[in-house]
N, C-alpha and C positions, 0 to 999 in steps of 0.2 A: 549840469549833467544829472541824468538822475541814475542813483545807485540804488545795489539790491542788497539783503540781508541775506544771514546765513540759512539755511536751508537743512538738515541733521538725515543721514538716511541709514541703514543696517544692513550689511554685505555679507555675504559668509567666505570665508576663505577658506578654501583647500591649499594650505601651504606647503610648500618644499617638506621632506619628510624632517627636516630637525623641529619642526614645528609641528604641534599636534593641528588636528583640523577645529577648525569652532567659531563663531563668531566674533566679526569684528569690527567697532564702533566707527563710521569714519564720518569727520566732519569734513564737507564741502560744498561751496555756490552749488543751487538749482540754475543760474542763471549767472551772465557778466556780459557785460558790453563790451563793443572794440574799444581797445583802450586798456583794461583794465587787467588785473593778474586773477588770478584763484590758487587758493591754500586748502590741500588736503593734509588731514593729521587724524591719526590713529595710533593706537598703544599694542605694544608688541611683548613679549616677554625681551630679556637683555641680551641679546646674540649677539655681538657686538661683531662679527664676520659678516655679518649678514647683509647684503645688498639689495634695495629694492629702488626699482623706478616709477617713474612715472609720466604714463603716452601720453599726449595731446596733441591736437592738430598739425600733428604729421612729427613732430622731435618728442625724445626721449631725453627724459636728466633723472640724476639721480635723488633720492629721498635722502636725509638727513636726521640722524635718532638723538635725542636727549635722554638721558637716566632723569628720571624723576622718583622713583623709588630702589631701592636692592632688587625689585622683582618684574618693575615696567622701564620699558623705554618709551620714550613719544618721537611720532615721528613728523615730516612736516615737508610737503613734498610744493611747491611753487610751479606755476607756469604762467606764461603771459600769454595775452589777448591781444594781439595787434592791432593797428588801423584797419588791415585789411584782414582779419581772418573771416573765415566764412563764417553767414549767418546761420541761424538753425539750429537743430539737434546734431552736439556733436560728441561724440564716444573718446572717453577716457579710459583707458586701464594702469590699472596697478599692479606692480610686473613684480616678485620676490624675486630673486637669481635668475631675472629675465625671462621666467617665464609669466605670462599672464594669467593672474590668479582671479580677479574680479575686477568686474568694470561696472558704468553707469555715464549718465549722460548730462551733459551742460549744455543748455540753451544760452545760446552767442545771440544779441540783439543788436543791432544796428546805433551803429552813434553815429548821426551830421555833423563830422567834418564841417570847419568853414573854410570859404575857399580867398585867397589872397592874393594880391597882384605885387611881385616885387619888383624893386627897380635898382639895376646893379650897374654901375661903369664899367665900361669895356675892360678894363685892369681888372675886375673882380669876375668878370664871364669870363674871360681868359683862364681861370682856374679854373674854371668845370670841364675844360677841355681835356680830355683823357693823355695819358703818356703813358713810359714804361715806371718814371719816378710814381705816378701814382699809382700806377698798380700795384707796384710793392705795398705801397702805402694801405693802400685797403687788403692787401693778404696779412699785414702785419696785424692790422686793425682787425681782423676776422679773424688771427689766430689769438687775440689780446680776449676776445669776447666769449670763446670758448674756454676759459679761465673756469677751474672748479674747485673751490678752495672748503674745503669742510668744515673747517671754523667759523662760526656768526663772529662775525668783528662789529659789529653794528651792534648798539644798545637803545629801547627807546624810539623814539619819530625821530625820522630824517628832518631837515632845518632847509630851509633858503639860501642858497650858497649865497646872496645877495637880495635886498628888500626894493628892489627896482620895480621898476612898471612892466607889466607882461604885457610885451610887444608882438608875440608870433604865441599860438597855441600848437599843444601838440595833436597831430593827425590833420592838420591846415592841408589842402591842394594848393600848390604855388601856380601860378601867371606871369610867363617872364616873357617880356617881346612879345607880348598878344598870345600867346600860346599855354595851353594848360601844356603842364611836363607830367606826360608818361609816368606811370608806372610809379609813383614819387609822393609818397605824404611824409611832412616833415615829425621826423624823430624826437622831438624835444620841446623844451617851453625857452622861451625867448624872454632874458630879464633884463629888460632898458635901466643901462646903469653907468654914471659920468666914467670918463676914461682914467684908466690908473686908481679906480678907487680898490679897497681888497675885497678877495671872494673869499668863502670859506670852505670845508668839506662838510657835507652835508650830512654826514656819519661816519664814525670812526672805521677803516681800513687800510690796504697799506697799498702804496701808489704804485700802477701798473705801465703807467705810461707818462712821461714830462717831456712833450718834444713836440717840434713844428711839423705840423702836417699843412699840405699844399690847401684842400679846401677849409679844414677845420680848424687853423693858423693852430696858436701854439695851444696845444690840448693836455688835460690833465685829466685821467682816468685811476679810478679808485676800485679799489675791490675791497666790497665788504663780507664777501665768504658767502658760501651755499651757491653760489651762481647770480650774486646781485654786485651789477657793475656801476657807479655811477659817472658821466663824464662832466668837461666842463671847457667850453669851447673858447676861442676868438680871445684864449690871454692876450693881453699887451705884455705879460713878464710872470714866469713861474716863480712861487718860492720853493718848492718842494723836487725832489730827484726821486727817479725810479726805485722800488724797495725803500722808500720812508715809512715809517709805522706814523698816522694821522689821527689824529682824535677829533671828534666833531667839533664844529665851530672853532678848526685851525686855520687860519691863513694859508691859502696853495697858491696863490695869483693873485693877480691884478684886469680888472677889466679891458677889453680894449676891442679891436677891429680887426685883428690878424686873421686873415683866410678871406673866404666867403661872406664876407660881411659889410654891410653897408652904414652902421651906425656902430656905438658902441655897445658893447650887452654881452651876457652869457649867454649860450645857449647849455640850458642845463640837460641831461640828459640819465634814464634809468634805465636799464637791462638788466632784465630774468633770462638767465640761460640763454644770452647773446640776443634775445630779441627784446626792441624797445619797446615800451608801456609808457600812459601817460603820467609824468612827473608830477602831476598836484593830484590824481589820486591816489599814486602810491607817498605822497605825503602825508594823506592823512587816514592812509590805510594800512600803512607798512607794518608788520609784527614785530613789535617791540622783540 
């Protein structure tokens, strides 16, 4: 894949009246590809009341401040790029107490997806079939992902919950029964790995979810604060319960084939503000 550098530009702000008006430094991408996230950050004087957002491609989250001196705070605002966001020039703003104060624009570039043929026994297509168990299932899972936790629990690069073979890439089109499926690019990276062997966490957070979902078999979902969620698909056996405090490179599971799954593997998985991003760039992109 090919990745882009940072890009540095100068905004002015007319801020909310507890803030004088004046200029202000922000670093962010000129440019990201589907896939990928962007980090706005800027320095503010220390308001600590203060609330700012940040727009993108149609969802709003919130910014994030560190004190780094008695007189700044930095601030540090994330959003993802999905498989499917549109391409082009797309307009951002940067919202103080929700109103929008200054904007500017990121060019989204196209990434080729590869496209895959799966092949599932009728016991594992049986799961795609909708119910009302699974409805639940994903209202749980959509209200898990709106998770917004204002502690960085994460220190450092995220790690490989597991050193497997990457079997499925993330943003793939699947092929199942001779049929492209709608509407449908896979969320995650696919880590070919023996059954039963341990996974880890992939950064320090505290566990949001330990339990058997109908396609995702038994899932272990982490939160590492600011709105970064990470998951971890298809256990054969959790070690870890809801509300655990994890540290990276802990033991949470065991490999296996639970759910939607035709071999054994993780399907690893990262989310910024509930949408997913590809997992080996933000491996080796992530902010420490």
């Amino acid at each position: 894949m090919t990745r882009h550098t940072f890009a540095f530009f100068l905004f002015i702000l007319w801020a909310a009246p507890s803030i004088s008006a004046g200029t202000l430094n922000v670093s962010i991408k000129s440019a990201a590809e589907q896939g990928e996230f962007v980090t706005a950050s800027f320095e503010t004087p220390p308001l600590e009341e203060m609330k700012i957002s940040f727009m993108f491609l149609g969802s709003t989250a919130p910014c994030f401040p560190d004190p780094i001196s008695p007189n700044r705070f930095q601030w540090t605002c994330l959003a993802a790029v999905p498989a499917n966001a549109l391409t082009g020039k797309q307009r951002y703003e940067i919202a103080p107490y929700g109103d929008p104060a200054f904007h500017g624009i990121i060019r989204i570039k196209k990434h080729k997806f590869p496209v895959e043929t799966l092949t599932l026994s009728k016991e594992k297509k049986d799961l795609l079939k909708s119910g009302d168990d699974k409805d639940d299932e994903v209202k749980l899972i959509r209200k898990l992902f709106k998770t917004e936790t204002s502690e960085k629990m994460w220190a450092g690069k995220f790690i490989k919950p597991v050193q497997g073979k990457i079997e499925s890439l993330y943003g793939e089109k699947r092929i199942l029964d001779g049929k492209l499926r709608e509407n449908y690019y896979h969320r995650g990276l696919d880590l070919g790995e023996q059954h039963g062997k341990p996974l880890f966490a992939s950064n320090g957070g505290k566990v949001l979810s330990a339990r058997m979902f109908t396609e995702e078999g038994n899932m272990v979902m982490l939160d590492h604060g600011r709105g970064v969620i990470s998951l971890y698909m298809h256990c054969s056996a959790m070690s870890v319960k809801e509300g655990d405090l994890v540290s990276k490179g802990q033991e949470i599971g065991k490999v296996g084939d639970t759910g939607v799954a035709s071999t054994p593997h993780v399907h690893f998985g990262i989310y910024i503000h509930g949408t997913p991003i590809d997992p080996l760039f933000w491996l080796s992109h992530s902010p420490d």
